[in-house]
VOPAGU-2260 file (C-alpha; in pm, 1 decimal, decimal comma):
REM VOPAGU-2260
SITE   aa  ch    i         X         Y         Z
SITE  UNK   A    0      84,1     906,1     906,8
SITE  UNK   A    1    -116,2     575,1     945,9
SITE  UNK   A    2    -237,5     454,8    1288,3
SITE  UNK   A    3    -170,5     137,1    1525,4
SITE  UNK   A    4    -442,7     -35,9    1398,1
SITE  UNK   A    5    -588,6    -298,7    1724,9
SITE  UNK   A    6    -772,6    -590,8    1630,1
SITE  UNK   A    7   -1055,6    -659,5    1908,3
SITE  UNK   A    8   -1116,2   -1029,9    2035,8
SITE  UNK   A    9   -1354,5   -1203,7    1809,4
SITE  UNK   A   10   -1701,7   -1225,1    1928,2
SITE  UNK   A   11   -1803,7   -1586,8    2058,8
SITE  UNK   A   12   -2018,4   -1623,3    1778,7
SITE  UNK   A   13   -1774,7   -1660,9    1572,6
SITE  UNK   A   14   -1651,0   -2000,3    1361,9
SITE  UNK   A   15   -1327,4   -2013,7    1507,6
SITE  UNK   A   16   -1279,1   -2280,2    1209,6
SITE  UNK   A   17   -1265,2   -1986,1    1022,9
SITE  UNK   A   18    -957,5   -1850,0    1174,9
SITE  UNK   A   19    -695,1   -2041,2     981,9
SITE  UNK   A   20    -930,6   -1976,9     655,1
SITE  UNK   A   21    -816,1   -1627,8     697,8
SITE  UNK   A   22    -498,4   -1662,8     807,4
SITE  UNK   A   23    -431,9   -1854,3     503,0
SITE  UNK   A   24    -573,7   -1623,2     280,2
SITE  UNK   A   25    -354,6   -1296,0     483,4
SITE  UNK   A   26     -36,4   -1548,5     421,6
SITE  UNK   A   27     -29,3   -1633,5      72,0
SITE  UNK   A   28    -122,7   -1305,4     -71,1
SITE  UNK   A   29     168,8   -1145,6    -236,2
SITE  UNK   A   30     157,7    -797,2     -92,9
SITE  UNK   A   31     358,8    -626,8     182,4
SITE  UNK   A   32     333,4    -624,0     565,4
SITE  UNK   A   33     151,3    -349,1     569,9
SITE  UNK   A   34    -153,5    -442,2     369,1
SITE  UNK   A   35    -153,3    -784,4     514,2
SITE  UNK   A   36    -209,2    -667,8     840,3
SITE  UNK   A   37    -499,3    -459,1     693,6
SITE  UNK   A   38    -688,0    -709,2     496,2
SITE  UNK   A   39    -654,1    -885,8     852,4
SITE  UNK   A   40    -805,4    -639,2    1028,5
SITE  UNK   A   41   -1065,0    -555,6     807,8
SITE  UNK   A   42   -1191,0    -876,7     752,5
SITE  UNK   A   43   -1203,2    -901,7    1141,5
SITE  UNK   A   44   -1426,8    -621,1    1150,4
SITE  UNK   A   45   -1623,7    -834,6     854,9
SITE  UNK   A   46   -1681,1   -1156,9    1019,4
SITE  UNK   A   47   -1816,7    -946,6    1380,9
SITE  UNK   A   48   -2042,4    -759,4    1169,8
SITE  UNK   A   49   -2169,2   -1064,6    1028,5
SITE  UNK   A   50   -2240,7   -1201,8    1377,6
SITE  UNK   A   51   -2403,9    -908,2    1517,5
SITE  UNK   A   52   -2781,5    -965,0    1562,5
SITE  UNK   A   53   -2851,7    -666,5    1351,7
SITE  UNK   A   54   -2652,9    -786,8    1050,1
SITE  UNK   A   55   -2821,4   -1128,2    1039,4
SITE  UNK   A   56   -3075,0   -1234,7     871,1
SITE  UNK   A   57   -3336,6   -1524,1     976,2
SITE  UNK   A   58   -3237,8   -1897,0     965,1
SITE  UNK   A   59   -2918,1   -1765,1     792,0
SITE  UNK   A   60   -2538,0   -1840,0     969,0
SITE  UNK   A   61   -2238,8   -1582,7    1019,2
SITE  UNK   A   62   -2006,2   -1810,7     789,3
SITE  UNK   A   63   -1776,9   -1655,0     586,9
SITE  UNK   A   64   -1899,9   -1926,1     318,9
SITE  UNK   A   65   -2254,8   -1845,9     338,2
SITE  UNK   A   66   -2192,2   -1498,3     249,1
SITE  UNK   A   67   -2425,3   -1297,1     -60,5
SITE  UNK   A   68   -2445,5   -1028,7    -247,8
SITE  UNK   A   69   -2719,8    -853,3     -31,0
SITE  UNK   A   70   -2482,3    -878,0     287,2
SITE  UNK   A   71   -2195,9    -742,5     104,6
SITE  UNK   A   72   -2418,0    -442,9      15,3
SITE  UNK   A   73   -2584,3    -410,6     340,0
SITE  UNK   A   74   -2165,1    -430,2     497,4
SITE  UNK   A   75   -2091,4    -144,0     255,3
SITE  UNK   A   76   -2415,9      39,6     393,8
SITE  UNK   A   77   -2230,1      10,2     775,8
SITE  UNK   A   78   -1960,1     123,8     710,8
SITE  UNK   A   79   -2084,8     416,8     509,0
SITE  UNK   A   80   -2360,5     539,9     791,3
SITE  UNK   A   81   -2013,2     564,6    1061,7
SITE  UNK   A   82   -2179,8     329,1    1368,3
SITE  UNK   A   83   -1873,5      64,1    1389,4
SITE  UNK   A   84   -2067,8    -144,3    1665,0
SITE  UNK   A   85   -1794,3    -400,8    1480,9
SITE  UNK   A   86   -1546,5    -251,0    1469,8
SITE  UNK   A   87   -1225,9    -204,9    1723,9
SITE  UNK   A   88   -1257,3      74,4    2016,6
SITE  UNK   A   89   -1016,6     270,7    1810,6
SITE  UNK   A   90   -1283,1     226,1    1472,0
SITE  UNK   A   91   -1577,1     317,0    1632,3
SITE  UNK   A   92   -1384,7     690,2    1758,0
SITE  UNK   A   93   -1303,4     771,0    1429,8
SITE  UNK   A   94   -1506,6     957,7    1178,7
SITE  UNK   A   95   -1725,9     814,7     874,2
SITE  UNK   A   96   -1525,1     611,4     672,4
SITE  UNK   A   97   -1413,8     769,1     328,5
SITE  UNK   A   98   -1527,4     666,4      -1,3
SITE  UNK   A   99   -1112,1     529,7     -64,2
SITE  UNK   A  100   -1125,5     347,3     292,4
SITE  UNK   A  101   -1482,0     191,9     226,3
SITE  UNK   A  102   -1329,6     103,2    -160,6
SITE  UNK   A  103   -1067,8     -64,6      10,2
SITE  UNK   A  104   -1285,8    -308,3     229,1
SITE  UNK   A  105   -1477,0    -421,5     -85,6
SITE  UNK   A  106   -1141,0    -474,5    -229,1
SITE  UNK   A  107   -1024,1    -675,4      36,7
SITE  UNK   A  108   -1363,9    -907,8      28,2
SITE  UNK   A  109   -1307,0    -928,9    -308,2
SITE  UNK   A  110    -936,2   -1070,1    -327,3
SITE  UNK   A  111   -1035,3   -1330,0      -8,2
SITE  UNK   A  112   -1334,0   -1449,1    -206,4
SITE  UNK   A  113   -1111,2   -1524,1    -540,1
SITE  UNK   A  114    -879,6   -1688,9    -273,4
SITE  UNK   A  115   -1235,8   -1920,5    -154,4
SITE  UNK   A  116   -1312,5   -2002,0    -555,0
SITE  UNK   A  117    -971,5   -2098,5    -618,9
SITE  UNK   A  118    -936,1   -2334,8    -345,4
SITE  UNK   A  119   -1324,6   -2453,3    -382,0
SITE  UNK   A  120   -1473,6   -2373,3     -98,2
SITE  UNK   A  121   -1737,4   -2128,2    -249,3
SITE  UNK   A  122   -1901,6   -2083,5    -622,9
SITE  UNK   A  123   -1941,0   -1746,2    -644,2
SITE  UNK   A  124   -1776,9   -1411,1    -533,9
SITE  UNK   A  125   -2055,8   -1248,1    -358,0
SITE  UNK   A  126   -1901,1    -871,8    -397,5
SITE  UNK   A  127   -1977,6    -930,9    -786,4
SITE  UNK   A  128   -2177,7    -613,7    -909,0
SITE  UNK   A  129   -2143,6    -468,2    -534,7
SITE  UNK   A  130   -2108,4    -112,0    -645,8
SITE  UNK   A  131   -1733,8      57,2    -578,8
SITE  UNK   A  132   -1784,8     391,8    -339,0
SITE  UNK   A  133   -1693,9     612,6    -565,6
SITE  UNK   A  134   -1383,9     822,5    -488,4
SITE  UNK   A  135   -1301,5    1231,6    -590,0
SITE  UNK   A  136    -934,0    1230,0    -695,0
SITE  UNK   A  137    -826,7    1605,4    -616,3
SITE  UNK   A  138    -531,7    1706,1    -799,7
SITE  UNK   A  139    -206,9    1716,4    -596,4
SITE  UNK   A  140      82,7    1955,9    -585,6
SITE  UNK   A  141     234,7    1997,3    -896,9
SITE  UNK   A  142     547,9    2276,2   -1044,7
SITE  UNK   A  143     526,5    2468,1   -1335,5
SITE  UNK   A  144     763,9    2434,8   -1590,5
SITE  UNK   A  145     934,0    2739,9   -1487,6
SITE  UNK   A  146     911,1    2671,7   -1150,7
SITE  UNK   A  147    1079,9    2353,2   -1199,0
SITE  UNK   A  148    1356,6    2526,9   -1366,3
SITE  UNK   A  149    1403,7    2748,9   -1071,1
SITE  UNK   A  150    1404,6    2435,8    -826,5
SITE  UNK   A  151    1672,1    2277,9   -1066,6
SITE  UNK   A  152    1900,9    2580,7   -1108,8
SITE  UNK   A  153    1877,0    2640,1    -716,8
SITE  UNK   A  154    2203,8    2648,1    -524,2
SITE  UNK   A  155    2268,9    2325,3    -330,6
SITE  UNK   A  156    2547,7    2088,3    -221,7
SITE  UNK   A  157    2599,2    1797,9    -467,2
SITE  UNK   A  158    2371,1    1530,6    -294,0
SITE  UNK   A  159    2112,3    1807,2    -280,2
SITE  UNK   A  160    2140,2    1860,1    -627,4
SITE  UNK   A  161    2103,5    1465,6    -758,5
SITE  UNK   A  162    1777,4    1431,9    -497,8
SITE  UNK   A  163    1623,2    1717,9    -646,3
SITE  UNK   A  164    1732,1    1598,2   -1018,7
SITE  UNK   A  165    1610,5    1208,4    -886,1
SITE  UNK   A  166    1247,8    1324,8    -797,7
SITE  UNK   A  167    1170,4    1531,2   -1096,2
SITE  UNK   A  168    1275,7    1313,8   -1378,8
SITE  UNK   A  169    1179,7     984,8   -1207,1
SITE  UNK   A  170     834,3    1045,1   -1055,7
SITE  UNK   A  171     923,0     776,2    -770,9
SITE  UNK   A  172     826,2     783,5    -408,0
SITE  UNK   A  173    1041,9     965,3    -184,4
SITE  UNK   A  174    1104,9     639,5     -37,4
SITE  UNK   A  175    1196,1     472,9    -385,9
SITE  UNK   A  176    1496,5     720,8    -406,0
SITE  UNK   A  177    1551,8     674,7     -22,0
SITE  UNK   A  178    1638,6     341,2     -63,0
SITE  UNK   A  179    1790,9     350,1    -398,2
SITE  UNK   A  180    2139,6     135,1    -443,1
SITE  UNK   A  181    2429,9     241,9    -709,6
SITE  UNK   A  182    2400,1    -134,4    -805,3
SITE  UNK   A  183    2013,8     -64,2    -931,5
SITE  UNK   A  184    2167,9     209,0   -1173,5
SITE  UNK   A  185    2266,3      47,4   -1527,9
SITE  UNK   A  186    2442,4     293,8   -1724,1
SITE  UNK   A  187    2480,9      67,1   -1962,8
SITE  UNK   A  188    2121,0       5,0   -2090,5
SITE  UNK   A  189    2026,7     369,1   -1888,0
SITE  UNK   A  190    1777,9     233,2   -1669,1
SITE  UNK   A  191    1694,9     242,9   -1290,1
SITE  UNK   A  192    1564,7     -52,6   -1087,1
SITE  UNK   A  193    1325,7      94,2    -790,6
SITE  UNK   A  194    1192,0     -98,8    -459,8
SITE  UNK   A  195     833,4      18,0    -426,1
SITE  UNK   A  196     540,5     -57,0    -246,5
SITE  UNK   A  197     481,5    -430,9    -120,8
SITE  UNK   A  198     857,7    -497,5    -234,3
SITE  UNK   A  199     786,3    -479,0    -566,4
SITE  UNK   A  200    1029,3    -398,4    -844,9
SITE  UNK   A  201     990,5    -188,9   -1139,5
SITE  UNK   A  202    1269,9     -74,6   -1436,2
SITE  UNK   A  203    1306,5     295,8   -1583,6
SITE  UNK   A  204    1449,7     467,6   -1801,3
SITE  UNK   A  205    1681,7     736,9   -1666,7
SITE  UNK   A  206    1609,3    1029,4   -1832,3
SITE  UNK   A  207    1867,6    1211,2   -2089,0
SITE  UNK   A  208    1892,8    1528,4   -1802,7
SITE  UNK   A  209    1947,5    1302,4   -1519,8
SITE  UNK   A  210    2217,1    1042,7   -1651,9
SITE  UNK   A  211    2508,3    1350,9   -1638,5
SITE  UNK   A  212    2404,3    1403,7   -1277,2
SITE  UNK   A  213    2434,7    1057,8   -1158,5
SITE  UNK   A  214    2728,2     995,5   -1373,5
SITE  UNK   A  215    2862,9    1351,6   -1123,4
SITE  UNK   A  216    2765,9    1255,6    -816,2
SITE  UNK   A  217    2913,8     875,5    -855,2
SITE  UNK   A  218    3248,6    1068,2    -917,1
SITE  UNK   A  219    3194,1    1297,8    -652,2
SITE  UNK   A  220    3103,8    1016,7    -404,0
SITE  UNK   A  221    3401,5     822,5    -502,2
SITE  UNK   A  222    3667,5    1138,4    -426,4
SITE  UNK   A  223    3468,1    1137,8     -87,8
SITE  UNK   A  224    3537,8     727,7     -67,4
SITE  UNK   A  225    3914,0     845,5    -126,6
SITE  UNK   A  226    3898,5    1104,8     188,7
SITE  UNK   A  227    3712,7     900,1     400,5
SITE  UNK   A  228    3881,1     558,6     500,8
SITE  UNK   A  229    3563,3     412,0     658,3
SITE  UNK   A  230    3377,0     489,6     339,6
SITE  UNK   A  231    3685,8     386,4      99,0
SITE  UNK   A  232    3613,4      65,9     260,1
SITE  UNK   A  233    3243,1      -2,4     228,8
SITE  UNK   A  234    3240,6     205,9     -77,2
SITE  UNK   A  235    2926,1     413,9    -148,3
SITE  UNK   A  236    2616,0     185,6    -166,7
SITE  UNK   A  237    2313,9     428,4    -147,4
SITE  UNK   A  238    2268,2     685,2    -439,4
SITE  UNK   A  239    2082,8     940,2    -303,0
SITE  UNK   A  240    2217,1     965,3      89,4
């Protein structure tokens, strides 16, 4: 489960100029809530480290425009030694920063210096050749194939049995089939459209063993419609609840 994440008042070093150059970057990248409101705060974090006494160097200023490779590196260096003096009150309680969470700052620098170039207001993207933290992918849960043939031939009620049927021959996010709608099933051309991350969209194919069980459970939710006179109504919208 993520945080609250609390963005401290800029120090008074700070360009406030700069403000609406980052609010205008946050606003026009296409990417959910979510990661908008983290590019926002790390970038926060960013411009107070770049203030701080011990970040600057001599006869240089804390602009985000005067920014090179060496502070970028040095940035990635603070974050990785776990003394946030820039960071929020909630930052500097926390632990050292993983190698994924530090990746994900340089990211973030990265994609708001593009935004800079492409509006002129700097040459160059300083995190060029800034090395990435490099990050140990551990494998995650997976079935074997005969335990997936036990968790498909276990006893269930119908919507049990679709869920279960949804998740192994889709590969979505639990919240993909959450908030999957009968209307993004085309059993015409057998594909599914999903909602992901960011409100994205992406098409699959249904697989051969799940088109019967959808094909059941939209019959099965319909005789339910025909029961239920609030639901004959509405009709059912939602595939999997």
């Amino acid at each position: 489960m993520s945080r609250h994440l609390t963005i401290a008042p800029p120090s008074s070093n700070l360009d406030e100029s700069e403000d609406d150059l980052v609010k205008e970057f946050v606003a026009q990248a296409e990417v959910g809530d979510a990661t908008k409101r983290r590019y926002t705060v790390q970038l926060a974090e960013f411009r107070r480290w770049l203030a701080h006494p011990s970040a600057r160097r001599k006869q240089r200023s804390c602009s985000l425009l005067d920014v090179t490779r060496p502070d970028v590196v040095r940035f990635m260096a603070y974050l990785k030694v776990g003394d946030r003096y820039a960071g929020t009150a909630d930052a500097r309680s926390r632990d050292n920063l993983s190698a994924s969470t530090r990746k994900a700052y340089l990211a973030t620098l990265h994609r708001l210096y593009d935004y800079l170039i492409s509006v002129e207001m700097v040459d160059s993207n300083p995190t060029a050749g800034v090395p990435r933290p490099k990050v140990r992918i551990t494998p995650g849960l997976y079935l074997t194939a005969d335990e997936l043939r036990r968790l498909l031939e276990a006893p269930g009620t119908p919507r049990d049995r679709v869920q279960v049927y949804l998740l192994a021959f889709t590969a979505a996010r639990v919240n993909e089939i959450r908030c999957l709608r009968w209307r993004d099933v085309n059993f015409t051309d057998s594909t599914l459209t999903l909602l992901g991350k960011g409100d994205k969209y992406r098409i699959i194919d249904i697989h051969p063993r799940l088109m019967p069980e959808l094909r059941r459970w939209r019959l099965r939710q319909d005789s339910l419609a025909e029961e239920d006179p609030a639901l004959r109504v509405r009709g059912p919208s939602h595939v999997a609840t």
